[in-house]
TIPAVEX-421540 format. One record per residue (C-alpha): residue in one letter; x, y, z. Coordinates in steps of 0.5 Angstrom, whole numbers, plus 2048, in hexadecimal, padded with zeros to 3 digits. Layout:
<pts>
AXYZ ...
</pts>
This chain:
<pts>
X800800800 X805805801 X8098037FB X8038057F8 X80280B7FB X80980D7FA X80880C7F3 X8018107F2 X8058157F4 X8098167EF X8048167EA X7FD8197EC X7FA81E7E7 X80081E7E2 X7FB81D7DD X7F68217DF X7F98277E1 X7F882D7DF X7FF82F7DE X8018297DB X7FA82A7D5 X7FC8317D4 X80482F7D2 X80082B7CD X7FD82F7CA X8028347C9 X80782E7C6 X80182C7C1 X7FF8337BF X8068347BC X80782D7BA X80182E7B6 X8058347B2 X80A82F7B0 X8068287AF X8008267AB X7FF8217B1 X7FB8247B7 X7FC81F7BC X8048207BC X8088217C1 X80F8237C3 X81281C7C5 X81881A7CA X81C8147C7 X8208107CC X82680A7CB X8248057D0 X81F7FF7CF X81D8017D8 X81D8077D9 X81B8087DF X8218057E2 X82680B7E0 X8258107E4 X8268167DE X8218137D9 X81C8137DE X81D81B7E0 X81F81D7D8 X81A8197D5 X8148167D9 X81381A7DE X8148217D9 X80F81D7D3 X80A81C7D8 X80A8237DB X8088277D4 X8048217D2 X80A81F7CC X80C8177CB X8128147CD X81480F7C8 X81B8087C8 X81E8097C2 X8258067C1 X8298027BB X8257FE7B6 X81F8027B7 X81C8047B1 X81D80D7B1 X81880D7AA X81380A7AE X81480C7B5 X8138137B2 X80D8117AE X80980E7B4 X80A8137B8 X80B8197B5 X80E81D7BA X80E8257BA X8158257BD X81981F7BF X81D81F7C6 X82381B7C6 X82581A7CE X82B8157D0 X82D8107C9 X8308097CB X8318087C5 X83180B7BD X82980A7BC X8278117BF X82C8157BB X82A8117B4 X8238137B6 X82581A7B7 X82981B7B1 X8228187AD X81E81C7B1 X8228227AF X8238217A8 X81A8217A9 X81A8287AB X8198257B3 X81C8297B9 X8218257BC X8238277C3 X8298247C7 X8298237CE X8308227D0 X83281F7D8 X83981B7D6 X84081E7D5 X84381B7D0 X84881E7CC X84D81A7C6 X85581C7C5 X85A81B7C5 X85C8207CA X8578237D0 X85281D7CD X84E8197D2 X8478147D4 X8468107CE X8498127C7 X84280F7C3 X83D8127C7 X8418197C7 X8418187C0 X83A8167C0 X83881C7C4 X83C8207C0 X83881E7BA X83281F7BD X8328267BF X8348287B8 X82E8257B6 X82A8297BB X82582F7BB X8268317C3 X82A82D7C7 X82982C7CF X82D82A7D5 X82A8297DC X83082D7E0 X8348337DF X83B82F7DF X83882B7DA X8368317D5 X83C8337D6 X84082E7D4 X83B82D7CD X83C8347CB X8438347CC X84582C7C9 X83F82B7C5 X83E8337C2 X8378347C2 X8338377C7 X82F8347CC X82A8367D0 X8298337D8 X82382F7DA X82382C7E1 X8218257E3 X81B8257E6 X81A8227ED X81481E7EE X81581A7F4 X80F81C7F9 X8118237FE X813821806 X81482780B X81B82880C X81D823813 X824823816 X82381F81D X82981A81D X82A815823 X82F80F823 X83180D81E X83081281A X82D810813 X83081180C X82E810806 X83180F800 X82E80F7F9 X83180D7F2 X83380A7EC X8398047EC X83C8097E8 X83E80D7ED X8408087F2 X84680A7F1 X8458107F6 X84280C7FC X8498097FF X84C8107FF X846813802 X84580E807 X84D80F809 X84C81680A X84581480E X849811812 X84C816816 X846818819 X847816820 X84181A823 X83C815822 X83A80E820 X83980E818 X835809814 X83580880C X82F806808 X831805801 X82B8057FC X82E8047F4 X82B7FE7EF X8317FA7F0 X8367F97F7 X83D7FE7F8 X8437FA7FB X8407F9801 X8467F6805 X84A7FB802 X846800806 X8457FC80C X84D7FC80C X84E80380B X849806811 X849800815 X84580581A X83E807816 X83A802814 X83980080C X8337FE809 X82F7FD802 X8297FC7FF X8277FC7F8 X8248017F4 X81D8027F3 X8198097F2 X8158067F9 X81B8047FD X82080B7FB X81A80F7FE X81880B804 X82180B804 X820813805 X81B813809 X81E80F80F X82581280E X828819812 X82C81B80C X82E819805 X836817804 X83781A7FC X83F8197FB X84281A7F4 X84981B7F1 X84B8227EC X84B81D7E6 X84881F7DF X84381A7DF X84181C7E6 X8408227E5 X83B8207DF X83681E7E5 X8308227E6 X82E8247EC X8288207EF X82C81C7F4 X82C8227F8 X8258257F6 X82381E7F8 X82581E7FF X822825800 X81B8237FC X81A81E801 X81D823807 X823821808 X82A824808 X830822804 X837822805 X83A8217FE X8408227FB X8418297F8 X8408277F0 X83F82E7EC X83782B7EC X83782B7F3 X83A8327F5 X8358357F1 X8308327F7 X8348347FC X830838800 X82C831801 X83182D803 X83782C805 X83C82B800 X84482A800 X849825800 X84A823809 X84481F809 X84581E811 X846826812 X83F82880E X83B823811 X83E825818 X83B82C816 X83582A815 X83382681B X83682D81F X83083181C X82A82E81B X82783381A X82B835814 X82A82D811 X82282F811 X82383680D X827834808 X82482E807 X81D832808 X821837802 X8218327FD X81B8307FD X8188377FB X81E8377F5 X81C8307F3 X8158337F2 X8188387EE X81D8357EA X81C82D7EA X81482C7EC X8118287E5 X80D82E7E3 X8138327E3 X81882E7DF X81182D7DB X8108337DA X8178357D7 X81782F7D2 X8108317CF X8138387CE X8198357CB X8168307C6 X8108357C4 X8168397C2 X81A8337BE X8138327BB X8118387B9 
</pts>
């Protein structure tokens, strides 16, 4: 019952909001000065075959499409591009992460059609010989991609600098919408006090220095819950902080949030590495949707929330900071919500993607 609850949360009155059909109506009126087919609409395409289970695709196509009452469509490799256009007669296509050539072979095709092509970049991948790093097929892939685009977006400001500068081609922010259920901000702990951490494996790697420096917390007992689709090395970690006790449970949408709930404080550890600093920012606006403070790493994504965190590189001393003024913990975090309202709420981020793709139509 309370999965089924969590869940009508998320979605009640997607459909049938007022916002959501005034979105709509805007996108159909200027589909209809470009398309015979009334019923067009604009669609996001994404490159996994699941996408509920990556995270980007679900903030950069599904949960965007169903704000302003567009399509999010799977295309990858092997997939008919002629036809896919036929069927769906799209108003503007909007090309999310690519997982392989499929999306860029269905926006070239789209452009040579005269349809919008809008790419959304998350990833930092450069190819060369020199100064070049991520993957060099999907740099070349992104690279590619952008050529053929109308407009181009990124969901952070780091993100749309580095476009503009290693892509050449303008390029506009949009957030990543958040969309868990709101918390009032809480900051009680008790012994042990209970972190939460939150993450893909690919940024495992971050776990066991962050746990080192944890380490030299000594005020109080700490506990560590890991929540992730697969286990870090957890005796690595055990062995490095043998004082804070480590556990894991796998991910799902339900057990991430109830995770939140019963944590005093979310641990978002992290390196200043290029493909780090390609992340967005939803681990940190997570945490403070759900009412908690988070102690993370000071990646240029999370410096930009900084008065909402607590944000540097001595995990121990911030954490320290925060037990002493509790206060503090519950105005920053109290302060977030009100710019996730701003910025980062579903309608706002709707709202900047129908004035984007209205404009690319017409």
């Amino acid at each position: 019952m309370a999965s089924r609850s969590l869940i009508s949360r998320f979605t009640r009155g997607i459909f049938q909001s007022a916002a959501t059909r005034n979105r709509t109506a805007a996108l159909n009126e200027a589909g209809r000065r470009t398309s015979s087919a009334t019923t067009s609409v604009p669609v996001f395409i994404y490159g996994f075959a699941l996408p509920d289970a990556v995270g980007s695709i679900n903030v950069q196509a599904l949960i965007p499409a169903r704000h302003i009452g567009a399509k999010a469509l799977y295309f990858s490799d092997g997939m008919d591009a002629e036809a896919f256009l036929d069927r769906h007669r799209p108003t503007a296509l909007i090309i999310t992460k690519m997982f392989d050539n499929g999306p860029l072979a269905l926006a070239v095709t789209a452009a040579k059609r005269g349809i919008p092509v809008i790419a959304v970049f998350c990833d930092l991948h450069v190819a060369g010989d020199s100064g070049g790093f991520g993957d060099p097929r999907m740099a070349d892939r992104n690279r590619m991609l952008a050529e053929q685009a109308s407009a181009v977006v990124a969901p952070t400001k780091y993100v749309a600098n580095f476009v503009r500068k290693y892509y050449e081609v303008d390029c506009q922010v949009i957030e990543e919408p958040i969309e868990y259920p709101r918390c009032p901000p809480v900051f009680s702990p008790a012994s042990p006090i209970k972190l939460l951490y939150t993450g893909h494996p690919s940024n495992h790697d971050t776990l066991l220095p962050g746990v080192r420096d944890l380490a030299r917390f000594t005020d109080a007992p700490l506990s560590l819950t890991i929540v992730s689709s697969d286990a870090p090395d957890l005796p690595a970690l055990r062995e490095a902080a043998p004082g804070i006790t480590v556990g894991f449970l796998p991910w799902s949408m339900v057990a991430q949030f109830r995770a939140f709930q019963s944590c005093d404080a979310v641990f978002v550890p992290s390196k200043a590495e290029p493909s780090k600093q390609a992340k967005g920012q939803l681990r940190v606006l997570s945490a403070i949707q759900c009412g908690r403070i988070a102690i993370a790493y000071p990646l240029p994504q999370y410096l930009e929330l900084g008065e909402y965190c607590y944000c540097g590189t001595n995990y121990a001393e911030l954490l320290g900071a925060a037990l002493g003024n509790p206060d503090e913990v519950k105005r920053r975090i109290a302060s977030g919500q009100e710019c996730i309202d701003r910025r980062f709420s579903p309608e706002a981020c709707a709202d900047k993607w129908t004035s984007l793709i209205a404009a690319t139509i017409n």
